[in-house]
Backbone as JSON Lines, residues from 0, in Angstrom:
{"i":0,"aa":"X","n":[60.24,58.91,-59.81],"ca":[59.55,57.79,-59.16],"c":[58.27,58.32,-58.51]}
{"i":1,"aa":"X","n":[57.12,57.62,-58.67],"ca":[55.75,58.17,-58.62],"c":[55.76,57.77,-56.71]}
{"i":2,"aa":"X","n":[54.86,58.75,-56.01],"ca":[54.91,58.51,-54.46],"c":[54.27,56.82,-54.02]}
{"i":3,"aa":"X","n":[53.76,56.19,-54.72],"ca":[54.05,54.62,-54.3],"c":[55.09,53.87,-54.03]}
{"i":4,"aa":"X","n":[56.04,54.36,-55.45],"ca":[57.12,53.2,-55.87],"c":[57.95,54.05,-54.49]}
{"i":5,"aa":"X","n":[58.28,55.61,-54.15],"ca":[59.13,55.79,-52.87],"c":[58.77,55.42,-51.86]}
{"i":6,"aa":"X","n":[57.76,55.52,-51.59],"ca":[57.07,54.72,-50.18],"c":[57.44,53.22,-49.84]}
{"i":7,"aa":"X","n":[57.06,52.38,-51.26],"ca":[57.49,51.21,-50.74],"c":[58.65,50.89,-51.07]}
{"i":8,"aa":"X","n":[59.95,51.56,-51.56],"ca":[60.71,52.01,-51.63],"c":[61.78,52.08,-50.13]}
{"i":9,"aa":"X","n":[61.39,52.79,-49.58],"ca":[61.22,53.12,-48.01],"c":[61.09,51.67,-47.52]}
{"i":10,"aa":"X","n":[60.2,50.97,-47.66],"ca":[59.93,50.05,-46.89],"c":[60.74,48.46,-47.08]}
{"i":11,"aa":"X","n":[60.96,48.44,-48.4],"ca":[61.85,48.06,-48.88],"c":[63.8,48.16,-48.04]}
{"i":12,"aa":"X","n":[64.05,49.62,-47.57],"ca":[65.0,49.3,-47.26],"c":[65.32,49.76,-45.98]}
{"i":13,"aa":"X","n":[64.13,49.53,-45.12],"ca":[63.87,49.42,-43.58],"c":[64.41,47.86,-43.5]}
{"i":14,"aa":"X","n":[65.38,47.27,-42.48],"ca":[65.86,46.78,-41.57],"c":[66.3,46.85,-40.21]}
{"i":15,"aa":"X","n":[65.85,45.88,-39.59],"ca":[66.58,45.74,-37.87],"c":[67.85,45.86,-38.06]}
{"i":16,"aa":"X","n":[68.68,47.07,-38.03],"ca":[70.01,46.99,-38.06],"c":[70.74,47.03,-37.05]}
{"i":17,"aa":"X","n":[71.69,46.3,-37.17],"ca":[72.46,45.06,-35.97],"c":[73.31,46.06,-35.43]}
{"i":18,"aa":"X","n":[73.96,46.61,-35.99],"ca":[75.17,47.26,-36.08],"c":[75.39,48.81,-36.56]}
{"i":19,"aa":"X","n":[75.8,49.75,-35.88],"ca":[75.16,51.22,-37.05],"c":[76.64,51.75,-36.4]}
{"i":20,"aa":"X","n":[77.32,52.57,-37.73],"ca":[78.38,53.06,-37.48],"c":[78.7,54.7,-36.59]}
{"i":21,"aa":"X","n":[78.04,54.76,-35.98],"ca":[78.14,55.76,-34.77],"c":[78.29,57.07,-35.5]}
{"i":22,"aa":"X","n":[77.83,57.23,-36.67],"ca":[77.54,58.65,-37.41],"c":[76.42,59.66,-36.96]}
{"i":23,"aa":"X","n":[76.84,60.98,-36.99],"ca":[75.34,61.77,-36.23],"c":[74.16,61.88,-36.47]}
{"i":24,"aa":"X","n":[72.81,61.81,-36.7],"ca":[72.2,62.09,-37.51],"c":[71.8,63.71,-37.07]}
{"i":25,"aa":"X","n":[71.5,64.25,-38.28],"ca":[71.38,65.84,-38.12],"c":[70.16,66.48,-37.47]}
{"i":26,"aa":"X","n":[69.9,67.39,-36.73],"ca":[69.0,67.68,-36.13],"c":[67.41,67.53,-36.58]}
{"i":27,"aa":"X","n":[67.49,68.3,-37.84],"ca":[66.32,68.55,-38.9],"c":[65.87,66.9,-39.74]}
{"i":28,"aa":"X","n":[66.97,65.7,-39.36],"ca":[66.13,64.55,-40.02],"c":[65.7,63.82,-38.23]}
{"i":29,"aa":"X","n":[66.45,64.27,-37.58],"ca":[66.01,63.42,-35.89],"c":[64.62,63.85,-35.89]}
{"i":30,"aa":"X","n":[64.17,65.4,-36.0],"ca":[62.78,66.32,-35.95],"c":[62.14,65.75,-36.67]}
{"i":31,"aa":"X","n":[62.54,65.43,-37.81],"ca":[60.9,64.77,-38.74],"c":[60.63,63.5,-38.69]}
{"i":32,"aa":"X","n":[61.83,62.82,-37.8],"ca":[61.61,61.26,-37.34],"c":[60.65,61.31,-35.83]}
{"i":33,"aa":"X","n":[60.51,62.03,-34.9],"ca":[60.13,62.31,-34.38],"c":[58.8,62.97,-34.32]}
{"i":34,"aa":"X","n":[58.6,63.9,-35.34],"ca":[57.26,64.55,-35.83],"c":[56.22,63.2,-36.65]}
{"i":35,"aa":"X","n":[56.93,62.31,-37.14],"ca":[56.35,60.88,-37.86],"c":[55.66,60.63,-36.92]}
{"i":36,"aa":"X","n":[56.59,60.69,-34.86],"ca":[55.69,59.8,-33.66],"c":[54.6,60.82,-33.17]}
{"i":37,"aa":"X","n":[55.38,61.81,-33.46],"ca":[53.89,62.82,-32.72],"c":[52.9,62.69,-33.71]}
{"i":38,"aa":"X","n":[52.74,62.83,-35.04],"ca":[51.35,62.85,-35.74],"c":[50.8,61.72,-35.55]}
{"i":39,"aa":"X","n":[51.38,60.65,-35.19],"ca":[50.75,59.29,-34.82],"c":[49.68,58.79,-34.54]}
{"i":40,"aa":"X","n":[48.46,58.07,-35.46],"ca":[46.9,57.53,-34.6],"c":[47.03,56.97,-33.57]}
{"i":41,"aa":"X","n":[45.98,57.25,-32.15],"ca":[46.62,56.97,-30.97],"c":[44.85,56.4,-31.28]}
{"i":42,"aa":"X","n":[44.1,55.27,-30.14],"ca":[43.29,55.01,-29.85],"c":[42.6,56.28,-29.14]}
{"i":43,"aa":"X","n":[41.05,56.85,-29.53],"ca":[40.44,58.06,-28.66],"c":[41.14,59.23,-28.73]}
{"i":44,"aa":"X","n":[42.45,58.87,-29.6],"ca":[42.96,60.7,-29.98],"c":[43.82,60.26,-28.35]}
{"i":45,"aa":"X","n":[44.02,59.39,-27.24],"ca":[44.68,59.98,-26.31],"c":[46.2,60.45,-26.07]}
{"i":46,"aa":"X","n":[46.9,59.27,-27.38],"ca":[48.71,59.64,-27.5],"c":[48.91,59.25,-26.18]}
{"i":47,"aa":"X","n":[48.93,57.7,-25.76],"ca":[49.89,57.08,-24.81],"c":[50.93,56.8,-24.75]}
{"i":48,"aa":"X","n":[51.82,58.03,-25.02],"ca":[53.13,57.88,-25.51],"c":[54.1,59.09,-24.76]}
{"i":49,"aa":"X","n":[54.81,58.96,-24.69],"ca":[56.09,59.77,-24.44],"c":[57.61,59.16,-25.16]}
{"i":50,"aa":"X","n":[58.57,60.42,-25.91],"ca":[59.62,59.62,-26.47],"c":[60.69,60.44,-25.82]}
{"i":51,"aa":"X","n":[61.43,59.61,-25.36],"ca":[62.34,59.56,-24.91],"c":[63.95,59.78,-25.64]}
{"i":52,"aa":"X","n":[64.51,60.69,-25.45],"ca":[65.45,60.2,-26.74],"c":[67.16,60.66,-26.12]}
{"i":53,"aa":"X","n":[67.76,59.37,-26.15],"ca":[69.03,58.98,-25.24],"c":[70.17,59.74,-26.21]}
{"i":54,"aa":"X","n":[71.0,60.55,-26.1],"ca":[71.81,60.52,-26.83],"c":[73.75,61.13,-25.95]}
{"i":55,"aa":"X","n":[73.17,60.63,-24.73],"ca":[74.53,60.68,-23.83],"c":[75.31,59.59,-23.69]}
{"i":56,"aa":"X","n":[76.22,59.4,-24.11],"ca":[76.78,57.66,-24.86],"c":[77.3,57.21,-23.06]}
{"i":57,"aa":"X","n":[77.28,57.3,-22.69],"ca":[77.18,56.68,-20.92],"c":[76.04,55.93,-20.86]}
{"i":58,"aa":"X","n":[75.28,56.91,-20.94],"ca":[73.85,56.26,-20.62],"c":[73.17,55.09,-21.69]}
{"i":59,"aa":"X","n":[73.47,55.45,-23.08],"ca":[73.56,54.53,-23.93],"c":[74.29,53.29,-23.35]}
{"i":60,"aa":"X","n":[75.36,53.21,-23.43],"ca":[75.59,51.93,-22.88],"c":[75.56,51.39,-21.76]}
{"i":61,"aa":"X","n":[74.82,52.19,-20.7],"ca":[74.32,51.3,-19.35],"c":[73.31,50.98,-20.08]}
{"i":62,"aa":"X","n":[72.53,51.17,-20.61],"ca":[71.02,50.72,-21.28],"c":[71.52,49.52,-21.77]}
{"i":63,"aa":"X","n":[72.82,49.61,-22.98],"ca":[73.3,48.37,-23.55],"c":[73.27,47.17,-22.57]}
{"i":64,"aa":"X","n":[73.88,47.76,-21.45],"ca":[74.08,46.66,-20.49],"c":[72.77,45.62,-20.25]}
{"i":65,"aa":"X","n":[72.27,46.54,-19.91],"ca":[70.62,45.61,-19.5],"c":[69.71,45.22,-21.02]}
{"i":66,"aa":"X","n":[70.39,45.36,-21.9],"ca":[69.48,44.69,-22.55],"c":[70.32,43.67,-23.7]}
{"i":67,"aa":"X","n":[70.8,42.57,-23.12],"ca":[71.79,41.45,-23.44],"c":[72.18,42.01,-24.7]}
{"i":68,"aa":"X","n":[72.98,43.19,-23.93],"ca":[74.33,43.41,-24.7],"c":[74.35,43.67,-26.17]}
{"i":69,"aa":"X","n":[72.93,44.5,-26.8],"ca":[72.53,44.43,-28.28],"c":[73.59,45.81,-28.59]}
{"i":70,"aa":"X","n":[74.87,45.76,-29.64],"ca":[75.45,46.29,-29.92],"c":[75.09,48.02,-30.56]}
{"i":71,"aa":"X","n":[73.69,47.32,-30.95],"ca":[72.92,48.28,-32.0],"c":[73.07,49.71,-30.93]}
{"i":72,"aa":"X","n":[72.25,49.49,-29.58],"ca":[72.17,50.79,-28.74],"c":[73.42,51.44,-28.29]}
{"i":73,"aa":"X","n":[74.3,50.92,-28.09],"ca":[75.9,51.79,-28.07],"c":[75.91,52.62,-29.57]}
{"i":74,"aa":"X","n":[76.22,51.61,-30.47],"ca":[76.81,52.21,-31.34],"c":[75.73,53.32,-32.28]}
{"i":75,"aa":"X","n":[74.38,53.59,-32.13],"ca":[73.65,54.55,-32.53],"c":[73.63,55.68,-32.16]}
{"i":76,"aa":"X","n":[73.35,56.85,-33.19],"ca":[73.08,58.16,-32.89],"c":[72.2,58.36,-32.13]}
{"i":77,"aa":"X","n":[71.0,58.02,-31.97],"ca":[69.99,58.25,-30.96],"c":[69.22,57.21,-30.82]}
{"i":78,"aa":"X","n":[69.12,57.31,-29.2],"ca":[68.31,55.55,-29.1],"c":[67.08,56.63,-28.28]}
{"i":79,"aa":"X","n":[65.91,55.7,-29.18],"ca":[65.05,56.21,-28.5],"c":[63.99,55.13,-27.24]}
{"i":80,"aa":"X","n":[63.81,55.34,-26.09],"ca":[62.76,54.6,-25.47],"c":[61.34,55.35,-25.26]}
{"i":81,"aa":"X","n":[60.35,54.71,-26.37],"ca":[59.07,55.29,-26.22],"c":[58.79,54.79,-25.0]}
{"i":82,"aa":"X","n":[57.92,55.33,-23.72],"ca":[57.53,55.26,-22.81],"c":[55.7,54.98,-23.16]}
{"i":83,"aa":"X","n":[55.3,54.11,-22.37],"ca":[53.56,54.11,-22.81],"c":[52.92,54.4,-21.04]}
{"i":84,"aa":"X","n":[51.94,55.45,-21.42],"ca":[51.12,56.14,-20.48],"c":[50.23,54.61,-19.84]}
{"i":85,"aa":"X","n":[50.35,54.87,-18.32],"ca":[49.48,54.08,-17.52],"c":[48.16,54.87,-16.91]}
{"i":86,"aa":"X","n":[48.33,56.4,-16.37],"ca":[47.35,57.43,-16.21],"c":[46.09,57.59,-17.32]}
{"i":87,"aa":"X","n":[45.57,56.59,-17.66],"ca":[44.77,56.89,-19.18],"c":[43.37,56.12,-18.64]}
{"i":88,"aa":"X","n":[42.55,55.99,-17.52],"ca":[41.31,55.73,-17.41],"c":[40.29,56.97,-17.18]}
{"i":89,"aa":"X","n":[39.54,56.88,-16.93],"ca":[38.37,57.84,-17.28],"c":[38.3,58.68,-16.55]}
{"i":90,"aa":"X","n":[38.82,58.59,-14.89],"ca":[38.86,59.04,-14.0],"c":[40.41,60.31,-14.24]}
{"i":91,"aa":"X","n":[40.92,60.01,-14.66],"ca":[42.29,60.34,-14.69],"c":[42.23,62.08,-15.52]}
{"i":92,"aa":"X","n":[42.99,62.79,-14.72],"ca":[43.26,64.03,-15.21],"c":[43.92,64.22,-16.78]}
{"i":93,"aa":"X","n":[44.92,63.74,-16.81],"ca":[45.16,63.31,-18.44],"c":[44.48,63.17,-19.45]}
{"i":94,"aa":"X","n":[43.64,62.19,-19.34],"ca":[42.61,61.69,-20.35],"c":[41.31,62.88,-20.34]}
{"i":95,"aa":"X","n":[40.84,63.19,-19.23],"ca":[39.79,64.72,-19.34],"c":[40.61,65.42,-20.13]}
{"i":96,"aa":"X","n":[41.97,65.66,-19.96],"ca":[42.32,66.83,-20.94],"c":[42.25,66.69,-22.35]}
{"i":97,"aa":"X","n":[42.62,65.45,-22.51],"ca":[43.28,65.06,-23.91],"c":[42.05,64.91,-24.9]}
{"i":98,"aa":"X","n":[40.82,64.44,-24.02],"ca":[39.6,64.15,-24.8],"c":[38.66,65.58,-24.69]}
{"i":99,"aa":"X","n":[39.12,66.25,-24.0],"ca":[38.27,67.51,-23.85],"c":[38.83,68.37,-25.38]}
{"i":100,"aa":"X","n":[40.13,68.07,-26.03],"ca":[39.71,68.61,-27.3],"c":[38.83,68.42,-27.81]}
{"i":101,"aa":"X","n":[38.38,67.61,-28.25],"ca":[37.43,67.49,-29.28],"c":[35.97,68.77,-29.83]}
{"i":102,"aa":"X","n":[36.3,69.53,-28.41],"ca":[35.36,70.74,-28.43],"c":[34.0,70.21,-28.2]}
{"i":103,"aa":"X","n":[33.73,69.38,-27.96],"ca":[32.23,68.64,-27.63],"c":[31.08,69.47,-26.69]}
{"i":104,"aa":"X","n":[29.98,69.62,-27.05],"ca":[28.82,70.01,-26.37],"c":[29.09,69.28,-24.76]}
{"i":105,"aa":"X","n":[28.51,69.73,-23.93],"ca":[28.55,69.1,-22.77],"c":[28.08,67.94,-22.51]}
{"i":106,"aa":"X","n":[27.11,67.97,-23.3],"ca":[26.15,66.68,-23.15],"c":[26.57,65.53,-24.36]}
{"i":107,"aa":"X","n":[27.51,65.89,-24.59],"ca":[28.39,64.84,-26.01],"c":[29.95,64.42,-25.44]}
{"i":108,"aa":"X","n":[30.23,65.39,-24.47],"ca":[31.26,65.22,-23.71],"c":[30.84,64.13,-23.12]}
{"i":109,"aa":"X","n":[29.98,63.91,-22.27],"ca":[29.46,62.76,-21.57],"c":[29.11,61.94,-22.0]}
{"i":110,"aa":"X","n":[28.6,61.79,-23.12],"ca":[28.45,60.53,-24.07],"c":[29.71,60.03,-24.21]}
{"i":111,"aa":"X","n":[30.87,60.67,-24.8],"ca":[32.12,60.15,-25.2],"c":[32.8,59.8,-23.69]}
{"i":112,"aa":"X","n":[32.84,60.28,-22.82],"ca":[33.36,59.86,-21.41],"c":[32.34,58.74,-21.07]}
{"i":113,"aa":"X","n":[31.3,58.41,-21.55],"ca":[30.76,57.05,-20.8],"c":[31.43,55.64,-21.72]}
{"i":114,"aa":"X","n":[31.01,56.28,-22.79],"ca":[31.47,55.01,-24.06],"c":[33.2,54.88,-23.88]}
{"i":115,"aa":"X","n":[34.21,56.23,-22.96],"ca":[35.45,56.2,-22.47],"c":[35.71,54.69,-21.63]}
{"i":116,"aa":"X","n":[35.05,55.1,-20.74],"ca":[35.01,54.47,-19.46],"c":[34.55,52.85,-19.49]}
{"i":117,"aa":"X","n":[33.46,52.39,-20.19],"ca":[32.71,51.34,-20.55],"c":[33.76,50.94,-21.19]}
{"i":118,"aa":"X","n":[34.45,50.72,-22.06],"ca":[35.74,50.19,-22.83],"c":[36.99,50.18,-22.55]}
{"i":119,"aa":"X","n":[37.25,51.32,-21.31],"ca":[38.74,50.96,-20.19],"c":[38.5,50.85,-19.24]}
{"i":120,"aa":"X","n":[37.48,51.16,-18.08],"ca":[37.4,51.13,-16.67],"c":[37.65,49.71,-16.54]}
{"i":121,"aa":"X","n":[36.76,49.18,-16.97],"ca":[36.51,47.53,-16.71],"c":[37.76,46.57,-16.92]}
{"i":122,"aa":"X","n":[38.72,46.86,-17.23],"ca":[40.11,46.03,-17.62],"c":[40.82,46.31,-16.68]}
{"i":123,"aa":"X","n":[41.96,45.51,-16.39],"ca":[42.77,45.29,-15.33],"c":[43.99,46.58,-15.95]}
{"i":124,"aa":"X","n":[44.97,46.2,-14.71],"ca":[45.79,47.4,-15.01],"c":[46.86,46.74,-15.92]}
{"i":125,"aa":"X","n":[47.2,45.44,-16.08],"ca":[47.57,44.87,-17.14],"c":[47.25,45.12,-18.49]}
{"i":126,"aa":"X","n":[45.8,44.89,-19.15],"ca":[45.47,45.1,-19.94],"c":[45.33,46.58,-20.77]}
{"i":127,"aa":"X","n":[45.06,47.41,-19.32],"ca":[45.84,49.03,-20.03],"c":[46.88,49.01,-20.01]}
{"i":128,"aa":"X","n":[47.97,48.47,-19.68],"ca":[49.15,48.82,-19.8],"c":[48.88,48.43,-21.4]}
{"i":129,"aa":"X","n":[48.96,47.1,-21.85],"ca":[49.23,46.88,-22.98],"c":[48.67,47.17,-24.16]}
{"i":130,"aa":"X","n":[47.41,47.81,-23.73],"ca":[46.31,48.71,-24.87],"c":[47.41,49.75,-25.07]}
{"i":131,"aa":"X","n":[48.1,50.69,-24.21],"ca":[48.6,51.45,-24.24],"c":[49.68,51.02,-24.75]}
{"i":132,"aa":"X","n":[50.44,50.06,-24.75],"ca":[51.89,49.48,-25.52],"c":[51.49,49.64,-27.27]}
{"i":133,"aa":"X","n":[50.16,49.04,-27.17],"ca":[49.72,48.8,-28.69],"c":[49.58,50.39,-29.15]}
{"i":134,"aa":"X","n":[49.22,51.41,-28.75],"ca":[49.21,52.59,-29.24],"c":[51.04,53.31,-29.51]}
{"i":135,"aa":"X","n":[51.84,52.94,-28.64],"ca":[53.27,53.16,-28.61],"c":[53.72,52.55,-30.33]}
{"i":136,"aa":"X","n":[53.23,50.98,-30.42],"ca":[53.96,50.55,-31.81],"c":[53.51,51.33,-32.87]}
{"i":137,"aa":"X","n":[52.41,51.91,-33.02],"ca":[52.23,52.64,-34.11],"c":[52.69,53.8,-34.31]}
{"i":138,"aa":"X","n":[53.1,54.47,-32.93],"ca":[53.97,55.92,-33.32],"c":[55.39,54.75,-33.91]}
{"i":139,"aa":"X","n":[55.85,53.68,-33.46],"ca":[57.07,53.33,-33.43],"c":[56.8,52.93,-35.21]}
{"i":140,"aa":"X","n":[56.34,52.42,-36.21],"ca":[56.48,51.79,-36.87],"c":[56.68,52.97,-37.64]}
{"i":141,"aa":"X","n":[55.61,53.88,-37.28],"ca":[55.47,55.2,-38.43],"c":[56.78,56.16,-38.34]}
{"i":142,"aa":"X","n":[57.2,56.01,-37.48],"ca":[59.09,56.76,-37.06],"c":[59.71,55.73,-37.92]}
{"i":143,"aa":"X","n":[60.01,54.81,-38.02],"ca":[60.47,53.72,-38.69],"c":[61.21,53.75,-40.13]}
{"i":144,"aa":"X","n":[59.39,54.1,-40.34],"ca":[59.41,54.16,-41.78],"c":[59.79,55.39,-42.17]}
{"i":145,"aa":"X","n":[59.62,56.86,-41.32],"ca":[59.77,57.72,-41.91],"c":[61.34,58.06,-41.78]}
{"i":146,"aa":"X","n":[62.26,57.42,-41.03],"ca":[63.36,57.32,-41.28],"c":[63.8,56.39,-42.03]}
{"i":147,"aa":"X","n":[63.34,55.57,-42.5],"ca":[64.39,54.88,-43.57],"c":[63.68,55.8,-45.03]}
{"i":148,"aa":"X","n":[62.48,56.42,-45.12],"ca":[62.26,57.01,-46.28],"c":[63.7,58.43,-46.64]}
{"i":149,"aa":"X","n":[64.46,58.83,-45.45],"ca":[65.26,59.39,-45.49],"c":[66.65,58.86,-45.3]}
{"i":150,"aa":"X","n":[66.82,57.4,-45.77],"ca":[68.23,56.57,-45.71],"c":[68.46,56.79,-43.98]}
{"i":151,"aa":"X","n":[67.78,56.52,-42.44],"ca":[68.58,56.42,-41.41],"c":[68.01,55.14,-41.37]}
{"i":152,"aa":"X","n":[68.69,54.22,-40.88],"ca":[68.06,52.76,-40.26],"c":[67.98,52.79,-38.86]}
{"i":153,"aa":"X","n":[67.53,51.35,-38.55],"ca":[66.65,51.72,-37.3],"c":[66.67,49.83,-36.33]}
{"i":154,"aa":"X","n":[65.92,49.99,-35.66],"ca":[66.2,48.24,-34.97],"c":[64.86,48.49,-33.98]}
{"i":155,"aa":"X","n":[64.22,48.38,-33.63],"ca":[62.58,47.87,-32.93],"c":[63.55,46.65,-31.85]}
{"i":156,"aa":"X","n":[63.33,46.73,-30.68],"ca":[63.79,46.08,-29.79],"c":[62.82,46.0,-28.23]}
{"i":157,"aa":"X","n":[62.49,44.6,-28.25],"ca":[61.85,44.82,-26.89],"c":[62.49,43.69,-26.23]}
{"i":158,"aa":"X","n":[64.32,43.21,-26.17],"ca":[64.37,42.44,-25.37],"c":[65.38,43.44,-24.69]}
{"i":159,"aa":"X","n":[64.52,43.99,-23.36],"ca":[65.34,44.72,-22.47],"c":[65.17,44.64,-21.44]}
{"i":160,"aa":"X","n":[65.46,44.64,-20.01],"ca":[65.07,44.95,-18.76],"c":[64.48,45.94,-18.58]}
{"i":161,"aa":"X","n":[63.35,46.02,-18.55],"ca":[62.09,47.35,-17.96],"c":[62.54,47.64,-17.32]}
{"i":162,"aa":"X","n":[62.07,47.18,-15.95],"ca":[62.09,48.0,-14.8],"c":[63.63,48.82,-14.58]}
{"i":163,"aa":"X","n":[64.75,47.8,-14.84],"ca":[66.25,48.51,-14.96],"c":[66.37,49.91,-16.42]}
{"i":164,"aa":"X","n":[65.73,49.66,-16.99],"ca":[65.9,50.89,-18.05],"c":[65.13,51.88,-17.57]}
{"i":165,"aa":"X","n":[63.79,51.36,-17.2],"ca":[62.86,52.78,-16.19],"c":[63.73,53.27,-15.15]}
{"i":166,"aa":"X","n":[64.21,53.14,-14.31],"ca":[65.32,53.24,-13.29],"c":[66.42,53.96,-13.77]}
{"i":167,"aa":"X","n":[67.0,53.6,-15.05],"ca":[67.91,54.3,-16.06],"c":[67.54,55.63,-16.06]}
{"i":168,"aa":"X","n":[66.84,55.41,-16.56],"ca":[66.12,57.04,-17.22],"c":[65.18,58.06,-16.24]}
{"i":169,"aa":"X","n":[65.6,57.51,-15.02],"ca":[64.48,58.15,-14.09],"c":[62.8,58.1,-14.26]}
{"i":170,"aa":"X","n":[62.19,57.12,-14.88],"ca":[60.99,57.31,-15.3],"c":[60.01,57.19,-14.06]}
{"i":171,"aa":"X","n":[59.16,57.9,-13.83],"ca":[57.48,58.3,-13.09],"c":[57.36,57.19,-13.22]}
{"i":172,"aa":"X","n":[57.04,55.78,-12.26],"ca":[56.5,54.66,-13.23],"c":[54.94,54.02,-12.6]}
{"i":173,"aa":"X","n":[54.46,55.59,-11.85],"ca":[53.37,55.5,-11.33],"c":[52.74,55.61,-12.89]}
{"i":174,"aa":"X","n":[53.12,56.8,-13.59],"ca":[52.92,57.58,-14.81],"c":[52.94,56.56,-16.43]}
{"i":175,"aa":"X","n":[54.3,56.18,-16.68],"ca":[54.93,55.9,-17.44],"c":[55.42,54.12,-17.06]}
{"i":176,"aa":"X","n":[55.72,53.55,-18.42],"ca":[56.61,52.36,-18.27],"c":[57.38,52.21,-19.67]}
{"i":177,"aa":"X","n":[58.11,51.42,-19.56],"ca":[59.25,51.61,-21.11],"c":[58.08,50.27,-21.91]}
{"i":178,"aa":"X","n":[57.86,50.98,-23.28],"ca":[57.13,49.98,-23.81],"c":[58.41,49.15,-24.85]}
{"i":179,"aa":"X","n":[59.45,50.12,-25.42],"ca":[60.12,50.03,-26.8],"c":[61.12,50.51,-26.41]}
{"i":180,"aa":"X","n":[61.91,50.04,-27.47],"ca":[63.62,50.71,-27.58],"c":[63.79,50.91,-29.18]}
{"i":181,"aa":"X","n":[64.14,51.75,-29.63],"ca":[64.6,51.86,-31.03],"c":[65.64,52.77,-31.27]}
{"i":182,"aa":"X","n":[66.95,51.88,-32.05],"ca":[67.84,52.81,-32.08],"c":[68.07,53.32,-33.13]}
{"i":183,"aa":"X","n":[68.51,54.6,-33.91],"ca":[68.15,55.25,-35.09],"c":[69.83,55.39,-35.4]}
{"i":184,"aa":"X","n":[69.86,55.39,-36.45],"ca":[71.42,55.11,-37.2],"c":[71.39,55.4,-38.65]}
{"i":185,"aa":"X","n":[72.84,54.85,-39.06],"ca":[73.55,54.58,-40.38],"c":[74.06,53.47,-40.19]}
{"i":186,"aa":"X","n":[73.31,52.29,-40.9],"ca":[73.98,50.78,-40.94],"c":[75.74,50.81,-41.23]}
{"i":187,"aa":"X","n":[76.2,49.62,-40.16],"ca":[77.9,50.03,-40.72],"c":[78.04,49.35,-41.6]}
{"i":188,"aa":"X","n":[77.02,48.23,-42.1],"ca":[77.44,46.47,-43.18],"c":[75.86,46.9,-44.23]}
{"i":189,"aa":"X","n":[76.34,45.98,-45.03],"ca":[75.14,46.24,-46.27],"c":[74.06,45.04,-45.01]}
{"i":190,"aa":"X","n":[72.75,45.54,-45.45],"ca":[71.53,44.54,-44.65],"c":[71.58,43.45,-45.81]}
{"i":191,"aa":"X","n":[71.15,41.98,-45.0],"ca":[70.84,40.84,-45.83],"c":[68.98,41.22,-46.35]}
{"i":192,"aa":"X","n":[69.1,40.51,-47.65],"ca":[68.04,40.1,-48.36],"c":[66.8,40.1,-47.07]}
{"i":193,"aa":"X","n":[65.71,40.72,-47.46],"ca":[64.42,41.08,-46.93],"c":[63.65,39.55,-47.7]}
{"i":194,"aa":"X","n":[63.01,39.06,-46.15],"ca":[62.52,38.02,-46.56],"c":[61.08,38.14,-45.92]}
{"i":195,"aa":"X","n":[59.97,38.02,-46.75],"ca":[58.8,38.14,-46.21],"c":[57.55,36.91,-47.06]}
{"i":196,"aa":"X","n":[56.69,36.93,-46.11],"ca":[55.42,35.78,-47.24],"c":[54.94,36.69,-48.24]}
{"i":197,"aa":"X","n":[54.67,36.37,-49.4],"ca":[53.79,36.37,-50.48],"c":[52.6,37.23,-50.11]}
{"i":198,"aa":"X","n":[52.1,38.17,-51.04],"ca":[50.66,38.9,-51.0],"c":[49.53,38.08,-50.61]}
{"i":199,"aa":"X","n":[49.78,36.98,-51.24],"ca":[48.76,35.82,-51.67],"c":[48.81,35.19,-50.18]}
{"i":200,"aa":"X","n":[49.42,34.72,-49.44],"ca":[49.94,34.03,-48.39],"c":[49.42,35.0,-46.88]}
{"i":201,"aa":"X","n":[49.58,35.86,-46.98],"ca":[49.2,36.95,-45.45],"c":[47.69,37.93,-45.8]}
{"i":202,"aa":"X","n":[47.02,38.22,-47.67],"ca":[45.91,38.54,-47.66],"c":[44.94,37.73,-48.05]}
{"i":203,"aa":"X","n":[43.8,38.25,-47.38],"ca":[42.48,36.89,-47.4],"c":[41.22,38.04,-47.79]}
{"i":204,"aa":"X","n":[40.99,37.6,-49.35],"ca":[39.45,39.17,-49.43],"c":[38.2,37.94,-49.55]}
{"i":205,"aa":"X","n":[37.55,38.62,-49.02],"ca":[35.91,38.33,-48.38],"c":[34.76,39.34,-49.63]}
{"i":206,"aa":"X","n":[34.49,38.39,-50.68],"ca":[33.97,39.35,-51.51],"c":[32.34,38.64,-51.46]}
């Protein structure tokens, strides 16, 4: 099978799975599900992300608790809660570091820290939060996929109690806030039929 047909392949048999039969997953496929979130495009290169990854079945199911009782997070091998960075304005020690890779001339450093600042200073702390949520789904989708390209399934979940799961997990929440929950598994039931719109129906080309 040519690397298209496995890819979408992969994508093909990604589902929100409801239910996962409490099997381990092995160290070396958790690592490259995880290495999927670290290589992740972050907005500015900053990686507003931290992953979190639950696998003390106590704590799993106090999490269950607060988040109406979704079976999926008990019964998974590893639940992960990506955390999304609030420390990410211009001013902020974090962000000097993170953007000071780039190896930039001094005087290019400052170009990129003004055009920084001009595009986050000015937004509320709401709106970074959720710039920063939006950088979290893309490590999350790309973990996703790169576990079901290796048969683990998975469930994307954001109906949880924040502030009670930050509290859970001890989170900084000067620092940090829970953006996601995803729990990583072996489905226990076959998934129903994948239902999506048409090529024709969701693309629009502008020629």
């Amino acid at each position: 099978m040519d690397s298209k047909k496995l890819f979408l392949a992969a994508m093909n048999y990604r589902h929100a799975c409801k239910l996962f039969d409490g099997k381990k997953i092995p160290a070396e496929d958790l690592e490259f599900i995880l290495e999927a979130g670290r290589l992740s495009p972050s907005s500015f290169g900053i990686e507003q992300w931290k992953f979190v990854v639950v696998q003390n079945q106590t704590l799993k199911t106090e999490i269950e608790k607060v988040s109406w009782n979704q079976p999926q997070i008990s019964t998974c091998s590893d639940l992960l809660v990506i955390l999304a960075r609030k420390d990410v304005r211009s001013s902020d020690v974090y962000t000097k570091k993170q953007l000071s890779r780039w190896g930039l001339a001094e005087d290019a450093f400052k170009g990129l820290m003004g055009i920084y600042k001009g595009w986050v200073d000015g937004r509320d702390d709401h709106t970074i939060e959720m710039w920063s949520e939006k950088q979290c789904y893309i490590a999350a989708g790309n973990m996703m996929t790169a576990a079901a390209f290796i048969g683990i399934d998975s469930c994307p979940i954001e109906g949880f109690e924040y502030a009670k799961v930050d509290a859970l997990l001890g989170v900084d929440t000067s620092v940090y806030q829970s953006a996601l929950v995803i729990p990583f598994g072996y489905r226990a039931n076959e998934q129903r039929g994948k239902h999506r719109l048409s090529l024709s129906e969701v693309v629009e080309f502008k020629k």
